[in-house]
C-alpha positions as CSV (number, residue, x, y, z in Angstrom):
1,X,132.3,94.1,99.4
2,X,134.7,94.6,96.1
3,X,137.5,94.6,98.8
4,X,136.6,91.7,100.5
5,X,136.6,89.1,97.5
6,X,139.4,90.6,96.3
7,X,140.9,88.5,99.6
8,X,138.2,85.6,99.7
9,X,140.9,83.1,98.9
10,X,142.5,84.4,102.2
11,X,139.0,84.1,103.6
12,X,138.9,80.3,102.9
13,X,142.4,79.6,104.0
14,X,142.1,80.2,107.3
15,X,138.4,80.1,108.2
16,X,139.3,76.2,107.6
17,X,141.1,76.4,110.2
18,X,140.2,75.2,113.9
19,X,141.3,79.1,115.1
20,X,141.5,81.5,112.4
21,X,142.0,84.3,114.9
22,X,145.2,86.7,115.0
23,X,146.1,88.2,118.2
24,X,148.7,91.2,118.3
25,X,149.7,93.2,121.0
26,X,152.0,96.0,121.0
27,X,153.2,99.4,122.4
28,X,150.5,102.3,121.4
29,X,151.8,105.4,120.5
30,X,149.6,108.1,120.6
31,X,149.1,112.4,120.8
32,X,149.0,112.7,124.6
33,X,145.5,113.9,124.6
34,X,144.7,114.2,128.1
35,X,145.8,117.7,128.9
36,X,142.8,118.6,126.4
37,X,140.6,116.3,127.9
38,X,140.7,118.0,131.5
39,X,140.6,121.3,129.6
40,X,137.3,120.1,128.0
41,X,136.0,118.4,131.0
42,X,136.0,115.2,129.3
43,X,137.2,111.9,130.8
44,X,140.2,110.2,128.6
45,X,138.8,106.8,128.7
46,X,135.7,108.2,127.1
47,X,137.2,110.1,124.6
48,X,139.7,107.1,123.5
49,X,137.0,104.7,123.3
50,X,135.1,106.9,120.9
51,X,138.5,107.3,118.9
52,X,138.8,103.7,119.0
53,X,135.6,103.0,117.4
54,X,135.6,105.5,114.8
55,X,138.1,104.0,113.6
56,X,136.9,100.7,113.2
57,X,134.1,102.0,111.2
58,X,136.9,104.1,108.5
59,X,139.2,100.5,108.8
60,X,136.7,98.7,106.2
61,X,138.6,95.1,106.9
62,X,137.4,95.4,110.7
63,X,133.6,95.6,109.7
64,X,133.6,92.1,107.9
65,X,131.4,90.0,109.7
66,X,130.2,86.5,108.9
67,X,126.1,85.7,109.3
68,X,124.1,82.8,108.1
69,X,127.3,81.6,106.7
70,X,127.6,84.3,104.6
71,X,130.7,87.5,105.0
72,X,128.5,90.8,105.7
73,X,130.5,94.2,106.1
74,X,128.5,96.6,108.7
75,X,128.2,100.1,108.7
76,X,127.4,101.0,112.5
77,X,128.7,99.5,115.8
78,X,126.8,99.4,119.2
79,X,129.8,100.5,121.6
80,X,130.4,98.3,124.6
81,X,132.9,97.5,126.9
82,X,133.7,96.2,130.6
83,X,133.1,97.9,133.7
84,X,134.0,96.5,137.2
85,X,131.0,97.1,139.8
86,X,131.0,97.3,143.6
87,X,132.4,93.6,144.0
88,X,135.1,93.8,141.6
89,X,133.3,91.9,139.2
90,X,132.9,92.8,135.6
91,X,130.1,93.8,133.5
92,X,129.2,95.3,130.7
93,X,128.5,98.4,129.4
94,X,126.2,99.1,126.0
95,X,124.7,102.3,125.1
96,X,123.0,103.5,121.7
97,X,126.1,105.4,119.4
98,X,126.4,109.3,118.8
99,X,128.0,110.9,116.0
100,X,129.2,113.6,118.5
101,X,131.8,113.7,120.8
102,X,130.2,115.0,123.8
103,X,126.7,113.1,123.3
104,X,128.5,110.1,122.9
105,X,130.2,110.7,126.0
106,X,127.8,111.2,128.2
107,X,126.1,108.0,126.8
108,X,128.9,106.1,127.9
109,X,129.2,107.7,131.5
110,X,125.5,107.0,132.2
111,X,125.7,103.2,130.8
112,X,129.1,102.9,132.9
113,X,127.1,104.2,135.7
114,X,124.6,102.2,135.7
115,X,126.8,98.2,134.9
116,X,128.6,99.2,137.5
117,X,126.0,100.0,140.1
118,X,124.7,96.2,139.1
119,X,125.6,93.3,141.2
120,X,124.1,90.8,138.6
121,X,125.3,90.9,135.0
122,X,124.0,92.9,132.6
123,X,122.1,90.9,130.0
124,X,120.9,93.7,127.9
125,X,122.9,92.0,125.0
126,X,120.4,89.2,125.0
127,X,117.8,91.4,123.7
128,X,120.1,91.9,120.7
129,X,118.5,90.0,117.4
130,X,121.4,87.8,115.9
131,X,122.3,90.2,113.3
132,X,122.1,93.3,115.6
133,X,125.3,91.3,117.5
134,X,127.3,91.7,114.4
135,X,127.4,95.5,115.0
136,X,129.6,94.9,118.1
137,X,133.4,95.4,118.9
138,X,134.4,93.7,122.1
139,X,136.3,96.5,124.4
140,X,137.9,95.9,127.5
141,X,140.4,98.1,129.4
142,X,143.0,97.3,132.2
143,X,144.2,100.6,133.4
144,X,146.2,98.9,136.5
145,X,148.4,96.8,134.4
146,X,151.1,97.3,131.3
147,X,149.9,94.0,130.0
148,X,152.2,92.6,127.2
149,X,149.4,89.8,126.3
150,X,145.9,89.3,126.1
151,X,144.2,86.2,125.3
152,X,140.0,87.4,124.7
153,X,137.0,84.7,125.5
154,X,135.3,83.7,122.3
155,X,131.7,82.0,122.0
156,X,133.3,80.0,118.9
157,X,137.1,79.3,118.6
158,X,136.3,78.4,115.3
159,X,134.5,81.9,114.2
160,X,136.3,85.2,115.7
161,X,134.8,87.2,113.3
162,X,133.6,89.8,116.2
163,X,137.2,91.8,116.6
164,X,138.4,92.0,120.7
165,X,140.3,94.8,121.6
166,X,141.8,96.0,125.1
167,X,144.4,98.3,126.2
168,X,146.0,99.3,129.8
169,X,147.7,101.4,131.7
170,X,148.4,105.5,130.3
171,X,152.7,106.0,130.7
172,X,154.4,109.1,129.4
173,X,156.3,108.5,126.2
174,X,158.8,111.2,125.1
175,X,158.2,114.7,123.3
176,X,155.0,115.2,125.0
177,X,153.4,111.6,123.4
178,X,151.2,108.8,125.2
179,X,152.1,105.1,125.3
180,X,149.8,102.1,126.2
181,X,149.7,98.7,125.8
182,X,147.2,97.6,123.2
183,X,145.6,94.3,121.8
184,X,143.4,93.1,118.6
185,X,141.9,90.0,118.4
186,X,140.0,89.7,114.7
187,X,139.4,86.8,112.3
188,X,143.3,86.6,110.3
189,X,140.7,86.0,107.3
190,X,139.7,89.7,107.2
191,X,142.8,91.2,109.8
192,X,146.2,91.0,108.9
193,X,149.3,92.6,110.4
194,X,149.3,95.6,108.1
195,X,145.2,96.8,109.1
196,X,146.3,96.5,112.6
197,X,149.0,98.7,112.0
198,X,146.4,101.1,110.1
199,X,144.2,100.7,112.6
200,X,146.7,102.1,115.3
201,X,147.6,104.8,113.0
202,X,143.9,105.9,112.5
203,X,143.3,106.2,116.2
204,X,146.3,108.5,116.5
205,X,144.6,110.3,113.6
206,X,141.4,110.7,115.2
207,X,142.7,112.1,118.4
208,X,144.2,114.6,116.6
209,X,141.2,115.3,114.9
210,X,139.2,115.6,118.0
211,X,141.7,118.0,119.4
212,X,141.8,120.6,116.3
Protein backbone atom coordinates (compact mmCIF):
# COMPACT_ATOMS: atom_id res chain seq x y z
CA UNK A 1 0.00 0.00 0.00
CA UNK A 2 3.36 2.45 -0.05
CA UNK A 3 1.93 3.53 -3.46
CA UNK A 4 -1.36 4.24 -2.45
CA UNK A 5 -0.59 6.87 0.47
CA UNK A 6 1.83 8.19 -1.51
CA UNK A 7 -1.64 9.63 -3.46
CA UNK A 8 -4.05 9.61 -0.28
CA UNK A 9 -4.32 13.36 -0.52
CA UNK A 10 -5.71 12.54 -4.11
CA UNK A 11 -7.72 9.94 -2.35
CA UNK A 12 -9.52 12.45 -0.16
CA UNK A 13 -10.03 15.03 -2.84
CA UNK A 14 -12.29 13.42 -4.74
CA UNK A 15 -13.77 10.60 -2.65
CA UNK A 16 -15.45 13.98 -1.12
CA UNK A 17 -16.97 14.31 -4.00
CA UNK A 18 -20.67 13.36 -4.87
CA UNK A 19 -19.10 11.17 -8.07
CA UNK A 20 -15.47 10.61 -7.84
CA UNK A 21 -15.59 8.31 -10.86
CA UNK A 22 -13.56 8.89 -14.22
CA UNK A 23 -14.84 7.58 -17.28
CA UNK A 24 -12.57 7.39 -20.56
CA UNK A 25 -13.26 5.97 -23.65
CA UNK A 26 -10.98 5.70 -26.51
CA UNK A 27 -9.78 3.89 -29.68
CA UNK A 28 -7.88 0.47 -28.56
CA UNK A 29 -5.05 -0.44 -30.47
CA UNK A 30 -3.97 -3.73 -30.21
CA UNK A 31 -1.61 -6.91 -31.99
CA UNK A 32 -4.38 -8.39 -34.20
CA UNK A 33 -4.44 -11.61 -32.34
CA UNK A 34 -7.17 -13.45 -33.90
CA UNK A 35 -5.39 -15.10 -36.73
CA UNK A 36 -3.62 -17.06 -33.76
CA UNK A 37 -6.62 -17.53 -31.95
CA UNK A 38 -8.39 -19.66 -34.81
CA UNK A 39 -4.94 -21.35 -35.21
CA UNK A 40 -5.14 -22.37 -31.47
CA UNK A 41 -8.80 -23.08 -31.48
CA UNK A 42 -9.44 -20.39 -29.10
CA UNK A 43 -12.29 -17.92 -29.26
CA UNK A 44 -10.95 -14.10 -29.27
CA UNK A 45 -13.35 -12.86 -26.75
CA UNK A 46 -11.99 -15.42 -24.37
CA UNK A 47 -8.59 -14.87 -24.88
CA UNK A 48 -8.99 -10.80 -24.68
CA UNK A 49 -10.88 -11.04 -21.51
CA UNK A 50 -8.16 -13.08 -19.88
CA UNK A 51 -5.61 -10.32 -21.26
CA UNK A 52 -7.76 -7.79 -19.91
CA UNK A 53 -7.68 -9.05 -16.48
CA UNK A 54 -4.21 -9.91 -16.14
CA UNK A 55 -3.61 -6.78 -16.54
CA UNK A 56 -5.55 -5.38 -13.95
CA UNK A 57 -3.84 -7.52 -11.50
CA UNK A 58 0.03 -6.08 -12.93
CA UNK A 59 -1.86 -2.28 -12.97
CA UNK A 60 -1.48 -1.97 -8.99
CA UNK A 61 -3.79 1.43 -8.97
CA UNK A 62 -6.76 -0.82 -10.44
CA UNK A 63 -6.68 -3.16 -7.36
CA UNK A 64 -7.43 -0.43 -4.72
CA UNK A 65 -10.54 -1.10 -3.22
CA UNK A 66 -12.32 0.61 -0.45
CA UNK A 67 -14.02 -1.88 2.57
CA UNK A 68 -15.32 -0.95 5.97
CA UNK A 69 -14.20 2.47 5.04
CA UNK A 70 -10.90 1.59 4.80
CA UNK A 71 -8.60 1.46 1.01
CA UNK A 72 -7.60 -2.43 0.62
CA UNK A 73 -5.47 -3.36 -2.54
CA UNK A 74 -6.48 -7.07 -3.79
CA UNK A 75 -4.42 -9.61 -5.18
CA UNK A 76 -7.02 -11.93 -7.16
CA UNK A 77 -10.12 -11.10 -9.22
CA UNK A 78 -13.23 -13.37 -9.82
CA UNK A 79 -13.75 -12.73 -13.72
CA UNK A 80 -17.19 -11.81 -14.82
CA UNK A 81 -18.94 -10.28 -17.43
CA UNK A 82 -22.28 -10.02 -19.46
CA UNK A 83 -23.85 -12.53 -21.53
CA UNK A 84 -27.14 -12.14 -23.49
CA UNK A 85 -29.49 -15.40 -23.17
CA UNK A 86 -32.25 -16.71 -25.39
CA UNK A 87 -34.43 -13.44 -24.86
CA UNK A 88 -31.90 -10.96 -25.43
CA UNK A 89 -31.67 -10.20 -21.99
CA UNK A 90 -28.44 -9.92 -20.13
CA UNK A 91 -26.78 -11.87 -17.49
CA UNK A 92 -23.98 -12.55 -15.99
CA UNK A 93 -21.27 -14.70 -16.21
CA UNK A 94 -18.72 -15.64 -13.05
CA UNK A 95 -16.50 -18.50 -13.01
CA UNK A 96 -13.52 -19.44 -10.50
CA UNK A 97 -9.90 -17.87 -12.20
CA UNK A 98 -7.02 -19.93 -13.88
CA UNK A 99 -3.55 -19.01 -14.15
CA UNK A 100 -3.59 -20.71 -17.56
CA UNK A 101 -4.77 -19.68 -20.75
CA UNK A 102 -6.57 -22.65 -21.87
CA UNK A 103 -8.11 -23.64 -18.33
CA UNK A 104 -9.22 -20.33 -18.02
CA UNK A 105 -10.83 -20.49 -21.16
CA UNK A 106 -12.76 -23.21 -20.95
CA UNK A 107 -14.02 -21.83 -17.61
CA UNK A 108 -15.36 -18.96 -19.18
CA UNK A 109 -17.07 -20.94 -22.14
CA UNK A 110 -18.87 -23.25 -19.67
CA UNK A 111 -20.05 -20.26 -17.29
CA UNK A 112 -21.08 -18.28 -20.70
CA UNK A 113 -22.91 -21.45 -21.46
CA UNK A 114 -24.70 -21.84 -18.77
CA UNK A 115 -25.95 -17.49 -18.06
CA UNK A 116 -26.90 -17.67 -21.22
CA UNK A 117 -29.02 -20.80 -21.22
CA UNK A 118 -30.90 -18.95 -18.04
CA UNK A 119 -34.05 -17.03 -18.51
CA UNK A 120 -33.89 -15.65 -14.81
CA UNK A 121 -30.77 -13.76 -13.71
CA UNK A 122 -27.98 -15.26 -12.36
CA UNK A 123 -27.69 -14.39 -8.73
CA UNK A 124 -24.68 -16.40 -8.02
CA UNK A 125 -23.00 -13.08 -6.93
CA UNK A 126 -25.25 -12.93 -3.93
CA UNK A 127 -23.46 -15.78 -2.44
CA UNK A 128 -20.36 -13.59 -2.52
CA UNK A 129 -19.35 -12.39 1.26
CA UNK A 130 -18.85 -8.50 1.14
CA UNK A 131 -15.24 -8.62 0.89
CA UNK A 132 -15.14 -11.44 -1.71
CA UNK A 133 -17.09 -8.56 -4.05
CA UNK A 134 -14.02 -6.49 -3.91
CA UNK A 135 -12.26 -9.12 -6.02
CA UNK A 136 -14.45 -8.16 -9.07
CA UNK A 137 -13.93 -6.06 -12.27
CA UNK A 138 -17.17 -5.28 -14.02
CA UNK A 139 -16.78 -6.52 -17.90
CA UNK A 140 -19.19 -6.03 -20.45
CA UNK A 141 -18.75 -6.26 -24.25
CA UNK A 142 -20.90 -4.81 -27.25
CA UNK A 143 -19.51 -6.55 -30.28
CA UNK A 144 -22.44 -4.99 -32.57
CA UNK A 145 -21.65 -1.41 -31.96
CA UNK A 146 -18.32 1.05 -32.29
CA UNK A 147 -19.59 2.82 -29.24
CA UNK A 148 -17.72 6.17 -28.62
CA UNK A 149 -19.37 6.35 -24.89
CA UNK A 150 -20.38 4.34 -22.15
CA UNK A 151 -21.91 5.34 -19.05
CA UNK A 152 -21.71 1.87 -16.38
CA UNK A 153 -24.62 1.37 -13.56
CA UNK A 154 -23.14 1.83 -10.07
CA UNK A 155 -24.75 0.55 -6.70
CA UNK A 156 -23.25 3.89 -5.16
CA UNK A 157 -22.51 7.05 -7.23
CA UNK A 158 -20.71 8.12 -4.43
CA UNK A 159 -18.21 4.89 -4.22
CA UNK A 160 -16.99 3.57 -7.79
CA UNK A 161 -14.20 1.99 -6.34
CA UNK A 162 -15.17 -1.42 -8.32
CA UNK A 163 -13.47 -0.40 -11.99
CA UNK A 164 -16.18 -1.02 -15.16
CA UNK A 165 -14.81 -1.84 -18.29
CA UNK A 166 -16.40 -2.62 -21.85
CA UNK A 167 -15.33 -2.69 -25.29
CA UNK A 168 -17.08 -3.33 -28.87
CA UNK A 169 -16.93 -4.13 -32.09
CA UNK A 170 -13.23 -5.83 -33.67
CA UNK A 171 -12.31 -3.32 -37.05
CA UNK A 172 -9.07 -3.75 -38.96
CA UNK A 173 -6.56 -1.02 -38.21
CA UNK A 174 -3.52 -0.80 -40.55
CA UNK A 175 -0.19 -2.94 -40.70
CA UNK A 176 -1.87 -5.94 -39.70
CA UNK A 177 -3.15 -4.25 -36.08
CA UNK A 178 -6.70 -4.53 -34.26
CA UNK A 179 -8.85 -1.51 -33.26
CA UNK A 180 -11.87 -1.37 -30.78
CA UNK A 181 -13.62 0.91 -28.91
CA UNK A 182 -12.82 0.66 -25.17
CA UNK A 183 -14.10 2.10 -21.82
CA UNK A 184 -12.89 2.38 -17.94
CA UNK A 185 -14.88 3.42 -15.38
CA UNK A 186 -12.66 3.47 -11.85
CA UNK A 187 -12.67 5.67 -8.72
CA UNK A 188 -10.45 9.15 -10.18
CA UNK A 189 -9.05 8.67 -6.47
CA UNK A 190 -6.95 5.61 -7.49
CA UNK A 191 -7.42 5.96 -11.69
CA UNK A 192 -6.09 8.78 -13.49
CA UNK A 193 -5.56 9.39 -17.18
CA UNK A 194 -1.94 8.11 -17.22
CA UNK A 195 -2.91 4.23 -15.53
CA UNK A 196 -5.60 4.06 -18.15
CA UNK A 197 -3.18 4.67 -20.73
CA UNK A 198 -0.83 1.89 -18.90
CA UNK A 199 -3.52 -0.12 -18.65
CA UNK A 200 -4.18 -0.12 -22.48
CA UNK A 201 -0.53 -0.55 -23.07
CA UNK A 202 -0.34 -3.70 -20.70
CA UNK A 203 -3.11 -5.50 -22.57
CA UNK A 204 -1.32 -4.96 -25.87
CA UNK A 205 1.63 -6.45 -23.90
CA UNK A 206 -0.12 -9.33 -22.80
CA UNK A 207 -1.46 -10.43 -26.11
CA UNK A 208 1.83 -10.43 -27.32
CA UNK A 209 2.90 -12.39 -24.61
CA UNK A 210 0.23 -15.03 -25.09
CA UNK A 211 1.16 -15.28 -28.76
CA UNK A 212 5.12 -15.89 -28.29
Amino acid sequence: MQNFERRRDRFELFNRMDSPAVNLSFTMDLPDFRPWCKAQGLPPFHVLLCAVLRSILKVENFRYRIFEGEVICIDRLTPSYTVVNQHHDLNFAQFAWSDELREFVARSLVAREEASSMAGLNDTYQGMSPRECKNQVFVTCIPWLDFTSIQHPMASVGSPDIPSLAWGKFRNGANGRLQLPFSVQAHHGFVDGYHIHHLAQTIAAELSELMS
